[in-house]
C-alpha positions as a Python dict, from the first residue, in 0.01 Angstrom:
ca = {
    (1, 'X'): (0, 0, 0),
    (2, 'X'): (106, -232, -310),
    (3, 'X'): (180, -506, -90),
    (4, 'X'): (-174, -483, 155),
    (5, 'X'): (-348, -487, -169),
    (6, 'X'): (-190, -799, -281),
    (7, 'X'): (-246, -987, 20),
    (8, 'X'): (-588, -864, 1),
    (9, 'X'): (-608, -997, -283),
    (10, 'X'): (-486, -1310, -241),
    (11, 'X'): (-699, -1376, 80),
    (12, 'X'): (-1030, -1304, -181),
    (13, 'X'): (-884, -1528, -425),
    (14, 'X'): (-863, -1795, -163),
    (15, 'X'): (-1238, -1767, -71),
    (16, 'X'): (-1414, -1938, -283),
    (17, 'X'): (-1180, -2245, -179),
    (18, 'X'): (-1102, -2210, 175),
    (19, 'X'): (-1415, -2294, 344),
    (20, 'X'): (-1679, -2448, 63),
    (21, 'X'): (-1608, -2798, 112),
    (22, 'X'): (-1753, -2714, 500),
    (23, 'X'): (-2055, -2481, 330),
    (24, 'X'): (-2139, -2736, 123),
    (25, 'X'): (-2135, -3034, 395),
    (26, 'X'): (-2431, -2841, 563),
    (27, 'X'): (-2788, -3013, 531),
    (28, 'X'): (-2847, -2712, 277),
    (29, 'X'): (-3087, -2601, 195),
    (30, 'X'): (-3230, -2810, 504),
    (31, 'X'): (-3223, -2549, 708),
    (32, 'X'): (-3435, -2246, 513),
    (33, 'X'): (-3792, -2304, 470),
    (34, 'X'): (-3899, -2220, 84),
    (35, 'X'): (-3716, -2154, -239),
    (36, 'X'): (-3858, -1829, -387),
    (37, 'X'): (-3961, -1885, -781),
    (38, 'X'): (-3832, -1841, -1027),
    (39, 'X'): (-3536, -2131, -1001),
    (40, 'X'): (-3265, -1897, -933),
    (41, 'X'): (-3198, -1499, -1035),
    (42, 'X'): (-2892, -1366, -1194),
    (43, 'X'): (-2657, -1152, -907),
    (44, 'X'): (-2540, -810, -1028),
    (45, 'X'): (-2302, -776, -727),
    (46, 'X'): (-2268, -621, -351),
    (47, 'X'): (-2398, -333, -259),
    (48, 'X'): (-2253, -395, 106),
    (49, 'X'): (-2119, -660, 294),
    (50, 'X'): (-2478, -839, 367),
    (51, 'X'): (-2658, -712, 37),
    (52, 'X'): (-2646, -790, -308),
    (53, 'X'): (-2788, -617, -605),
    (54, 'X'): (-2999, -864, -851),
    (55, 'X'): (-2990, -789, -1230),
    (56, 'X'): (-3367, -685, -1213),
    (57, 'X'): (-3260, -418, -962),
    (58, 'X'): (-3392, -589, -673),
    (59, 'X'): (-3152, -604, -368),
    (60, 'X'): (-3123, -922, -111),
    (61, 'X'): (-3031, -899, 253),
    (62, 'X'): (-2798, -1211, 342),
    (63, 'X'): (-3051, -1314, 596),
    (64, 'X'): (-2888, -1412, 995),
    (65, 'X'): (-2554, -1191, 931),
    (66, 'X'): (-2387, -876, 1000),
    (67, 'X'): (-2100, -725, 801),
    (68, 'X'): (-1924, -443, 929),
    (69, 'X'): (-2037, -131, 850),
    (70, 'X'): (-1992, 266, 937),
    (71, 'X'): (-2076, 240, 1300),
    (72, 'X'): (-1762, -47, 1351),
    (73, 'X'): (-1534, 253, 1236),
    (74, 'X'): (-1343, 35, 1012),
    (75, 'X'): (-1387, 112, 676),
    (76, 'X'): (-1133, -124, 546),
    (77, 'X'): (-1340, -383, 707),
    (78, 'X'): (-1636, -285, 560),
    (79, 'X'): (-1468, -265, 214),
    (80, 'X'): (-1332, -655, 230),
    (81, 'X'): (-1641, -777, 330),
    (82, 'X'): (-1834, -614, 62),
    (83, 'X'): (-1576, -728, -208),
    (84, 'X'): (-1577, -1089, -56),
    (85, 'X'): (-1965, -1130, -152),
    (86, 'X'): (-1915, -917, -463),
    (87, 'X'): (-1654, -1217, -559),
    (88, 'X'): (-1879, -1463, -469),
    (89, 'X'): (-2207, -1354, -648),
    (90, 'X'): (-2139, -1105, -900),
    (91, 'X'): (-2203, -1251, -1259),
    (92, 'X'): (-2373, -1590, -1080),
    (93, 'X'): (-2671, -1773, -1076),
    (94, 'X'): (-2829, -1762, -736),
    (95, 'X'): (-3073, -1939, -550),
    (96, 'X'): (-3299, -1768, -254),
    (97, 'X'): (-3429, -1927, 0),
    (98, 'X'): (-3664, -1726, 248),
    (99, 'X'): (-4006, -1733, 398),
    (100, 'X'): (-4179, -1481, 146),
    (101, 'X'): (-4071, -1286, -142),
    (102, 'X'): (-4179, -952, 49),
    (103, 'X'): (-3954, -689, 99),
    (104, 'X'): (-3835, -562, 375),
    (105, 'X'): (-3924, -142, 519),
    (106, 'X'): (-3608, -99, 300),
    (107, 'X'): (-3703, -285, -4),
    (108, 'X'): (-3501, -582, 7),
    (109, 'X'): (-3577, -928, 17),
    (110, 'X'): (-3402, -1132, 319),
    (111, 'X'): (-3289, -1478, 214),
    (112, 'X'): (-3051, -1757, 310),
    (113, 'X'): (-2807, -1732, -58),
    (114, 'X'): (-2679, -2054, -234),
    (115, 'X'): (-2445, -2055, -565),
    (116, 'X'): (-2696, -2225, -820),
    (117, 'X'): (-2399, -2319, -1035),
    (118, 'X'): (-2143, -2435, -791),
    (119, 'X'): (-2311, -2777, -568),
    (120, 'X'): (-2556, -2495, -399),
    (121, 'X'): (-2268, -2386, -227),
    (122, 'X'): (-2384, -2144, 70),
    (123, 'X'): (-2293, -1763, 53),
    (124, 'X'): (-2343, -1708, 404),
    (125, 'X'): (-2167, -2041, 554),
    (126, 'X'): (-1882, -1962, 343),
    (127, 'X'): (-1843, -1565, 422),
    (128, 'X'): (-1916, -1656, 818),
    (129, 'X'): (-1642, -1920, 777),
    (130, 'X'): (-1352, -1686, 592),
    (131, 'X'): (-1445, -1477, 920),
    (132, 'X'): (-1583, -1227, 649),
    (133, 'X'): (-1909, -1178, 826),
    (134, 'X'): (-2070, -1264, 1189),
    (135, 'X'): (-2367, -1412, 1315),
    (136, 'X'): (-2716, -1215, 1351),
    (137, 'X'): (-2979, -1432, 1478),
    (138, 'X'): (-3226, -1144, 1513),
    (139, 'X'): (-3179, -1129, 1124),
    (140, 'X'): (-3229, -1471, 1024),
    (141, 'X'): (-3437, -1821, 1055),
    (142, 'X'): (-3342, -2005, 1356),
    (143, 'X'): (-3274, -2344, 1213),
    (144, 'X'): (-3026, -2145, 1026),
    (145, 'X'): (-2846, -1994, 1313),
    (146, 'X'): (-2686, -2312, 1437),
    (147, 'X'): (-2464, -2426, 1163),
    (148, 'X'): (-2374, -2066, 1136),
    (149, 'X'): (-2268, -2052, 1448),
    (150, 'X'): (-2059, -2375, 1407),
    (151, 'X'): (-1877, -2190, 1120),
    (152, 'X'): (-1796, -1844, 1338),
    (153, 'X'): (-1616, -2052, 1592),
    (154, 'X'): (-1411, -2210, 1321),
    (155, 'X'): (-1346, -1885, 1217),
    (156, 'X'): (-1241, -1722, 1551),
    (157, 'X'): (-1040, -2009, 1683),
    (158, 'X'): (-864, -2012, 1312),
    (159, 'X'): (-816, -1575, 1385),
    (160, 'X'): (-995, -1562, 1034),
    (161, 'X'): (-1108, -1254, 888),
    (162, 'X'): (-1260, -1003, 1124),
    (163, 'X'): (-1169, -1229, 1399),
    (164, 'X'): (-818, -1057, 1440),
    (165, 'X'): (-933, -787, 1528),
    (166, 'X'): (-1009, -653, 1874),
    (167, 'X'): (-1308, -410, 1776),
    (168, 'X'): (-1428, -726, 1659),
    (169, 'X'): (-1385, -1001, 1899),
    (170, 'X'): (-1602, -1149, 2195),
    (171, 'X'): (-1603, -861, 2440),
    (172, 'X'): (-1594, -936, 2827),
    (173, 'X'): (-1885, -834, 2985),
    (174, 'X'): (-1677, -689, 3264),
    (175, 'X'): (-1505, -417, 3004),
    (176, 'X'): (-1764, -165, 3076),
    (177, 'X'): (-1540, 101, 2912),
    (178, 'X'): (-1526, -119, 2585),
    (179, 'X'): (-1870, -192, 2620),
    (180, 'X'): (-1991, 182, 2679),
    (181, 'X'): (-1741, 291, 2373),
    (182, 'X'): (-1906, 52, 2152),
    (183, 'X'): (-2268, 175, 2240),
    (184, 'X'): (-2454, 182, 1908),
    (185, 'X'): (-2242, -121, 1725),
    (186, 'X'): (-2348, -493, 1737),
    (187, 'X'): (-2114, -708, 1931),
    (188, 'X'): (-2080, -1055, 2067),
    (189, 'X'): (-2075, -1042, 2464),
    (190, 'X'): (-1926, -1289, 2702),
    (191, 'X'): (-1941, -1342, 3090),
    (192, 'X'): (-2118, -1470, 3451),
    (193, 'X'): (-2443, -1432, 3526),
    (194, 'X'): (-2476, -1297, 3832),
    (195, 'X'): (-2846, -1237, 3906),
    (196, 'X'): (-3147, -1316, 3670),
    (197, 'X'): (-3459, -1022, 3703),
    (198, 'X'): (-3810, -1037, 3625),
    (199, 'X'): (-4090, -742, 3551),
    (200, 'X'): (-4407, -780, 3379),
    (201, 'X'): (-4254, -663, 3032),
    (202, 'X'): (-3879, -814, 3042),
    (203, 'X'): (-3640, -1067, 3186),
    (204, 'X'): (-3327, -921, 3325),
    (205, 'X'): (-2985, -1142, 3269),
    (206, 'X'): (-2718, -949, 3409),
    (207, 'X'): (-2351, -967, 3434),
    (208, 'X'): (-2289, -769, 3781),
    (209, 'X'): (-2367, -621, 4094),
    (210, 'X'): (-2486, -247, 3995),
    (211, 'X'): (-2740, -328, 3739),
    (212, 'X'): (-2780, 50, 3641),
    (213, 'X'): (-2386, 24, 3517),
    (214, 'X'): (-2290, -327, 3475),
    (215, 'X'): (-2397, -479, 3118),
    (216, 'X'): (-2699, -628, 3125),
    (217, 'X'): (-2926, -877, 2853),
    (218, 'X'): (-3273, -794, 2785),
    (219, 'X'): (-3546, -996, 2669),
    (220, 'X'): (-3905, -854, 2622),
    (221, 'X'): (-4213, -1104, 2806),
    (222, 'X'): (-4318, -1169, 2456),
    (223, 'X'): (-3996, -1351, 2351),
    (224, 'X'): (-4004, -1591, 2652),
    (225, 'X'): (-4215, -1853, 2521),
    (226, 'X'): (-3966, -1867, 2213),
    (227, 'X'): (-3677, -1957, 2460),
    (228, 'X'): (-3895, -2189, 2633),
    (229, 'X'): (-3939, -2344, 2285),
    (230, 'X'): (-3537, -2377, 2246),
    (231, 'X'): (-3560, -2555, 2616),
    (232, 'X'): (-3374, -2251, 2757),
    (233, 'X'): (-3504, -2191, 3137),
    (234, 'X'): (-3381, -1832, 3171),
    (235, 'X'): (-3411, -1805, 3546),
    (236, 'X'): (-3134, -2100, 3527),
    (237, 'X'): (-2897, -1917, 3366),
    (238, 'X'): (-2790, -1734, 3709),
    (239, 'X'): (-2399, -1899, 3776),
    (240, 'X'): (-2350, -1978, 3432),
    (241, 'X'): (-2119, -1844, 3165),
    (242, 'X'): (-2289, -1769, 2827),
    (243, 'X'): (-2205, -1523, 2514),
    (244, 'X'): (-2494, -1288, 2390),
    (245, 'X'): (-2480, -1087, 2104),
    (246, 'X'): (-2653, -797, 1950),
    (247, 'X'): (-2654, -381, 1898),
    (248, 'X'): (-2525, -232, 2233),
    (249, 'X'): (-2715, 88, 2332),
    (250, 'X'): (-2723, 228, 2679),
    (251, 'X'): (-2995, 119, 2987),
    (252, 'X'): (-2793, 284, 3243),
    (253, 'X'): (-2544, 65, 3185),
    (254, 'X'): (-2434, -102, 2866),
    (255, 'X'): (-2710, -337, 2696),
    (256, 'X'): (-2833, -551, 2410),
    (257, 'X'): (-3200, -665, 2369),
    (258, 'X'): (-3262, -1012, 2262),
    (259, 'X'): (-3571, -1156, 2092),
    (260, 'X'): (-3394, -1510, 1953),
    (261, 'X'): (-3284, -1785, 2175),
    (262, 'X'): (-3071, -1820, 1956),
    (263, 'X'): (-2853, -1513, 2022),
    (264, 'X'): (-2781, -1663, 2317),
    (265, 'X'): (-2524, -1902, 2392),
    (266, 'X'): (-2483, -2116, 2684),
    (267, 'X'): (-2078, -2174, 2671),
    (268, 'X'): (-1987, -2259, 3045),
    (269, 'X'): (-1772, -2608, 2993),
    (270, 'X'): (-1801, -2627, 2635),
    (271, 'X'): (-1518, -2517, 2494),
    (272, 'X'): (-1659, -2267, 2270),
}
């Protein structure tokens, strides 16, 4: 016990170090929209892995991320992530970026974090980075997503943070009995399309031949003109290989919904 708590330790110490010269080479805070007034709020600390507590007793959601959290059944997890951003905010000066000051049905603002004091360093490159946290698009401003995303594959190629873990890693879409186990958690989804479907209300991507048990990706008719936006032609996709990721839940077989193009990624002879 002495010695996991040192090394967790040390890995937290590290932090603040390990990946800030990348955070900090992002166009930031190019890539939010607005800086909510006043100049920066003092941080009290984390409440969770994705949320911090401000000294006025407001809370912030970390806005295109997803720490683990009861559902992942790794409590340990859970616990590093949320003292990673308590490390990295408590006592600090931050800055918020979002589109409105509004909270959210739970009464937190959702915002894109920088360190006031430290170059605007950026709390959620640098927690995606140390493999502390994963991407959400769903959660967060597209034109955010992308440099994000940039930062997870650092992360998993470097087996950093959550990344060596299997309850953690890019599932095959071909694991149905991982898939079905992990019904209720978010995950990050990899594998062939093998037949693109169309209705009225959604667009069908799936990832087999018996659609009512293979795992399939969802997308409601009113998110198709965003992925027409991104330039993504969804009936296109058939052949290729790309990742998905979102909360699994069950449509006779396993499934994720998708609303943001980009929580899709098209990774067939990239290298990603």
């Amino acid at each position: 016990m002495v010695r996991g708590r040192a090394v967790s330790l040390l890995a937290l110490a590290a932090l603040a170090n390990y990946a800030a010269d990348v955070a900090r080479a992002d166009a930031w805070p190019a890539c939010a929209r607005t800086n909510i007034t006043p100049a920066s709020y003092e941080a009290a600390g984390a409440r969770d892995g994705a949320t911090l507590r401000l000294a006025d007793g407001r809370e912030v959601r970390l806005a295109g991320v997803i720490a683990a959290n009861d559902l992942d059944g790794d409590q340990a997890a859970a616990t590093r992530a949320t003292a990673a951003l308590d490390r990295l905010v408590a006592g600090k000066r931050i800055l918020l970026y979002s589109l409105s000051d509004a909270a959210d049905r739970h009464g937190r603002i959702r915002a894109q974090v920088a360190l006031a004091d430290e170059d605007g360093a950026w709390v959620q490159g640098l927690l995606v980075a140390n493999g502390m946290l994963r991407v959400g698009p769903e959660a967060g401003e597209p034109a955010c997503t992308e440099p994000l995303i940039v930062h997870e594959r650092a992360a998993r190629a470097a087996k950093a943070g959550l990344w060596t873990e299997p309850r953690f890693s890019v599932e095959s879409a071909a694991n149905l009995a991982a898939l079905n186990a992990a019904i209720g958690r978010f995950a990050v989804v990899e594998g062939l399309v093998t037949r693109i479907g169309e209705t009225p209300s959604r667009t069908y991507i799936d990832f087999g031949r018996r659609y009512i048990e293979d795992f399939t990706i969802i997308i409601p008719r009113e998110a198709r003109a965003e992925f027409r936006a991104a330039g993504i032609d969804l009936k296109a996709l058939r052949g290729k290989r790309i990742r998905g990721r979102g909360v699994l839940f069950s449509s006779g077989g396993p499934a994720i919904e998708v609303r943001k193009a980009a929580s899709i990624e098209i990774i067939q002879g990239s290298g990603t």
